[in-house]
N, C-alpha and C positions, 0 to 999 in steps of 0.2 A: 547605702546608709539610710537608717528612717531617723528622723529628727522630730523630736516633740514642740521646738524651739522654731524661729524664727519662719516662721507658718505663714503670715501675711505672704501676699505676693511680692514686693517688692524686697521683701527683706530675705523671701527664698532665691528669689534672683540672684540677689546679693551674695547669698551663699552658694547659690552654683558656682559664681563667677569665682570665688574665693576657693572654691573645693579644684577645681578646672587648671586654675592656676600653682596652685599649689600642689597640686599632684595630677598630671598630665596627661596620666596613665586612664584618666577619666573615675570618675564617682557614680555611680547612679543616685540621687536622693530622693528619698519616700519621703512627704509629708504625711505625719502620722498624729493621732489622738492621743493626748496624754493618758485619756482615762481608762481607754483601751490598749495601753502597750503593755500593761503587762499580762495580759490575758494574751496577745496576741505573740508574748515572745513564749510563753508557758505553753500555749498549745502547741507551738510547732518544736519546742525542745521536746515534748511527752511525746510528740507523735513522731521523733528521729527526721523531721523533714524541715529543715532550720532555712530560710532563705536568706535573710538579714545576715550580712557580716559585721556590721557597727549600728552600734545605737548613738544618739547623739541626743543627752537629754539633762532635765535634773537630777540635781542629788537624789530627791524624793525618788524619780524614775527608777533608780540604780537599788536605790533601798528597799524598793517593794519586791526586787526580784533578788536579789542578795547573792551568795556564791552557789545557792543552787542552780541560778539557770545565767551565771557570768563568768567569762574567764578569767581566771588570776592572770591578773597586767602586773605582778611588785616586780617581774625581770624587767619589764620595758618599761616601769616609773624608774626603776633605779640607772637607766640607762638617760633617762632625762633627770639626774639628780642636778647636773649642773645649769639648767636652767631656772631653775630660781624660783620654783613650785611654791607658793605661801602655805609652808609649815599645817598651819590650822586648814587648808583646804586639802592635802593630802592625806591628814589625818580623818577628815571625814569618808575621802575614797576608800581607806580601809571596812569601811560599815562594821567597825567594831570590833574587828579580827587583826592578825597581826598580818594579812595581807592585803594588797592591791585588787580591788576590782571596776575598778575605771580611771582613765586618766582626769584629774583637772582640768579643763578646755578656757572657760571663760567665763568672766560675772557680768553683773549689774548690780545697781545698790538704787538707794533714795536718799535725793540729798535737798535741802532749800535752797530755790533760786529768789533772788530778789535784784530790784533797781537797787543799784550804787545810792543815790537819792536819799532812799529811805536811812542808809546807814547814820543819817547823821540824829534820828530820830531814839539811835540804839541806849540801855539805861547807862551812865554814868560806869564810867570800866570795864563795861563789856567788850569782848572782843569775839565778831559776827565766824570766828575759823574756831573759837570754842564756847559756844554759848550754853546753859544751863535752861532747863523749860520754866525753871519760874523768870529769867531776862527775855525767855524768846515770847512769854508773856507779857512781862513790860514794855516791850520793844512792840506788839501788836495795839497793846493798849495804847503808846504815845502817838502810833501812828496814826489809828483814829481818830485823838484828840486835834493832831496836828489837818486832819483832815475834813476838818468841819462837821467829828462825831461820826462821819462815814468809816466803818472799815474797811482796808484795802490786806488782810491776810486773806487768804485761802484757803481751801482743802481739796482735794477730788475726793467731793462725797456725791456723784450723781452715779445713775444706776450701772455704769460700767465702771465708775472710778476706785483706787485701789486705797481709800480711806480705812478699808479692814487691816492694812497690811500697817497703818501708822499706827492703829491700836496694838493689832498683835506681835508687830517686832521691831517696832521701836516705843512706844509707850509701857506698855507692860514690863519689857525686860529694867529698862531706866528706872521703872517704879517699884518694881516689885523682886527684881532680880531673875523673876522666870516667864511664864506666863499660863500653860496650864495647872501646873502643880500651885499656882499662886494665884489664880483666876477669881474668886471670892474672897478675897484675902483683905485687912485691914488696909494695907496698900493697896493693893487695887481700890478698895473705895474711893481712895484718896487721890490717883489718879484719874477717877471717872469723875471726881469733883473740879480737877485740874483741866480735864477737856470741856468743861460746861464754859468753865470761864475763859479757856479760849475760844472757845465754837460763841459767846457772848461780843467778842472781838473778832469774827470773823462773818467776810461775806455774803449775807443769805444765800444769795444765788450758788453755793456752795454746793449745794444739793442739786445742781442741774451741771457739775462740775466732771467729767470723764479724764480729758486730759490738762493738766494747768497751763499747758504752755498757752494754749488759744484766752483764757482769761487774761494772763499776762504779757501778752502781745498787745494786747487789745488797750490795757490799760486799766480793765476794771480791776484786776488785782496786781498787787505791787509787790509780792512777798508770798512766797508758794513751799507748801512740800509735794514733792513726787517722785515717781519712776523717772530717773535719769532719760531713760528714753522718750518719757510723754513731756518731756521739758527742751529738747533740743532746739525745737523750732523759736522758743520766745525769743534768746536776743540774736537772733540770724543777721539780721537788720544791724542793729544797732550793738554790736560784741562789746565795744568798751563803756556801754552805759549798767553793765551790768557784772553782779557776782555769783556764784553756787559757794557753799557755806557746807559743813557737815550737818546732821541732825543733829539738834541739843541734846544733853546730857541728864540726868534725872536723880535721884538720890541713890541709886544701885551702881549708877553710870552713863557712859553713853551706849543704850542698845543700839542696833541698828542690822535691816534684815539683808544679808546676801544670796544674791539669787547667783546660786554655783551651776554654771553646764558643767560638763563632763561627758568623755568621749569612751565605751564599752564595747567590750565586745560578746555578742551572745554563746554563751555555752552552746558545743554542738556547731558552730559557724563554719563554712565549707573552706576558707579563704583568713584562717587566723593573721599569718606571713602579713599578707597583701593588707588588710585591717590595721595591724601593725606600724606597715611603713603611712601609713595614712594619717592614723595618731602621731608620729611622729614628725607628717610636714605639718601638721595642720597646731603643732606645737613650739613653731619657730616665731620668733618674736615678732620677724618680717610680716609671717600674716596672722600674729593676731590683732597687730594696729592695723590692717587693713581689716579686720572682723569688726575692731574699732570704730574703726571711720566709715565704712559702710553703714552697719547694724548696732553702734552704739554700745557692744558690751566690750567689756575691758579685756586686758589679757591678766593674764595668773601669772607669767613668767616676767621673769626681767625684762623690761622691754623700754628703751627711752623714747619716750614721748615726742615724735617730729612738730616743727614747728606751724606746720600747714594743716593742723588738724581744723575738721568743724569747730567752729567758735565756740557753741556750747558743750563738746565735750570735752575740749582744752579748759574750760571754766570747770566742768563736772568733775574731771582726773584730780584737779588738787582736794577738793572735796573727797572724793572717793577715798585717796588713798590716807588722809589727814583719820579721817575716820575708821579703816582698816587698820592706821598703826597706832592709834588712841590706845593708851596703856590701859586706861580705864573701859575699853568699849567691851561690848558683850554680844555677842554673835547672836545672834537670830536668822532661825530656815522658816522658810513656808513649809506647812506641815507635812511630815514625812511617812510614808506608808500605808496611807490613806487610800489612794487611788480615787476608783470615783465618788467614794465620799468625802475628795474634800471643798467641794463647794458647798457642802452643807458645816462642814468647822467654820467654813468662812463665813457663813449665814448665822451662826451663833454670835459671831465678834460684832455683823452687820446689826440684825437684830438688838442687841446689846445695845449700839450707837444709838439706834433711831429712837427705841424707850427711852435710854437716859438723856442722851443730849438733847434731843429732836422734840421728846414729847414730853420729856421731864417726873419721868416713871421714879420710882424710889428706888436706887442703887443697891441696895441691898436686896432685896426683893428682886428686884431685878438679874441679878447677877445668881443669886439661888435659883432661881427656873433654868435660866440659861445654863449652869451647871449641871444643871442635870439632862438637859438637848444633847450637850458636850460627852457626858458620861456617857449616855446612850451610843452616841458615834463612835465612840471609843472602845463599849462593850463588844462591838460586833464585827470591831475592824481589829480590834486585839492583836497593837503594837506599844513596842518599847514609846517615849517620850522623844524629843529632841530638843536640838537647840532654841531656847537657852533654857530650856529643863533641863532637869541631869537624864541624861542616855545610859542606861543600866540594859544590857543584855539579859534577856529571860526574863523581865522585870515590866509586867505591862503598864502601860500609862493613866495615873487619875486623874482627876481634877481635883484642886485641891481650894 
């Protein structure tokens, strides 16, 4: 199995140990580059010489390679119908056809963690499990004031931190309802005026910021968004001084970005059978809380939540799933079909930040060059859109 996912060493450990146990029969797993999987599964299907039996990776991964070079899984999704696949994640494995070409395996999301403490700071009526970004505004503002003027929100905006991804799939879609097709848009201005005045109420040091948990262990911030996983470590210590909260909600709704694994198998694979029953342990509830409680990402199936989990992803599940079933919420992917250009989409949203908020560049002006960075990437990678732009088959992606 190559896996694009849990690549750190200890977190591949974690998935030997989970693949080992879960199917006995033994796994071998390939740590592999995202940017290179799909070149590297396209060459050996062209060339009849397929080594790989299972991919194990993102939506994105599954989409660059499509049903030319993936096996139809709809017999063995509908053999896992009774375990409790979330709807909108199976319908993305179709990649826009009326069949299966991967299973759902597992998520992650981003959710705010904050001290209990601050909550009593929060504006009149708010409630921290459905907050709105003009209260999670207020709620930043009263904190500072209460704090001697010092702000204590945060962001990871330092040079690994995933501050692009709070622009691109969760502010945009809350604001604008999409994000590229709406990327210059009167909302969007309006959002990038909405992030000055919080980034006005938040932590300088924000910019030297990778993962929030170490700020907030520490003390110097009291109130975070991030990656579910770069958060586990803050209340390790101290579990019931602290809450995880969904992302606020915006005028379109509450966006918010899921990062979907999902388990393939390559067109061409010598061992479809054996592939097969593999997807299948590794889709029992049993071990996706222990995927859980290792490596921090969720399960997709029905699974009850034991009560001996890590403290912070017992605090992150009610989040998580508060915001997965938000009638109002709006799905957001990191962008899809990209490959290795999409560090450079991401470099446009980056970009974007550092002019407006950072250096106080004209938003408008701003956001027209940057539209047209965007088009350029677009022109040459010439794919459909995705979530939460509309996904039209045959239909390639603007900027709008």
């Amino acid at each position: 199995m190559i896996t694009t996912q849990f690549t750190p060493v200890d977190e591949a450990r974690n998935l030997r140990g989970i693949l080992n146990k879960a199917y006995p029969d033994g796994v071998s797993l390939v740590l592999g580059d995202a940017s290179q999987l799909g070149t590297q599964i396209r060459s050996q299907a062209d060339s009849g010489n397929v080594k790989l039996d299972l991919i194990a990776g993102l939506h994105g991964d599954f989409a660059q390679l499509g049903p030319d070079y993936l096996t139809d899984v709809s017999t063995l999704m509908r053999h896992l119908d009774g375990a409790g696949i979330d709807p909108t994640f199976k319908e993305l494995a179709t990649l826009g056809t009326g069949r299966s070409w991967y299973v759902p395996w597992c998520q992650a999301a981003y959710v705010v963690a904050a001290r209990k403490s601050e909550l009593e700071h929060l504006p009149s009526g708010a409630d921290a499990d459905s907050l709105t970004y003009d209260q999670y505004l207020d709620w930043a503002v009263a904190v500072r004031r209460a704090n001697g003027g010092k702000p204590r929100f945060g962001l990871p905006a330092g040079p690994e931190g995933l501050v692009t991804r709070f622009v691109q799939g969760h502010l945009y879609p809350s604001f604008t309802g999409a994000g590229v097709t709406r990327f210059r848009s009167d909302d969007a201005v309006t959002m990038w005026k909405y992030l000055k005045d919080l980034w006005a109420n938040t932590v300088p040091s924000s910019t030297n910021y990778d993962f929030m948990q170490e700020p907030l262990a520490s003390g110097e911030v009291t109130v975070a968004w991030d990656h579910v996983s770069r958060l586990v470590q803050a209340p390790a210590d101290e579990p019931d001084d602290w809450v995880m909260v969904p992302c606020p909600a915006g005028p379109k709704g509450r966006g918010y970005m899921a990062v979907v694994l999902g388990l393939g198998i390559p067109k061409g694979a010598a061992d479809v059978a054996r592939a097969s029953a593999v997807i299948r342990a590794m889709s029992e509830p049993d071990v996706q809380i222990d995927l859980l409680r290792k490596n921090s990402f969720f399960p997709v199936v029905k699974a009850g939540l034991p009560r001996d989990l890590p403290p912070a992803v017992r605090l992150e599940s009610k989040a998580v799933r508060a915001q997965q079933g938000d009638p109002d919420g709006i799905l957001s992917l990191p962008p899809v079909g990209l490959g290795q250009r999409d560090g450079e989409m991401s470099k446009v949203y980056r970009d974007a930040f550092t002019a407006i908020v950072l250096e106080g560049a004209d938003i408008r002006r701003t956001l027209d060059a940057q539209a047209r960075n965007m088009q350029r990437i677009l022109d040459e990678v010439k794919v459909p859109c995705w979530a939460p732009d509309p996904v039209e088959d045959g239909r390639l992606c603007r900027v709008g």
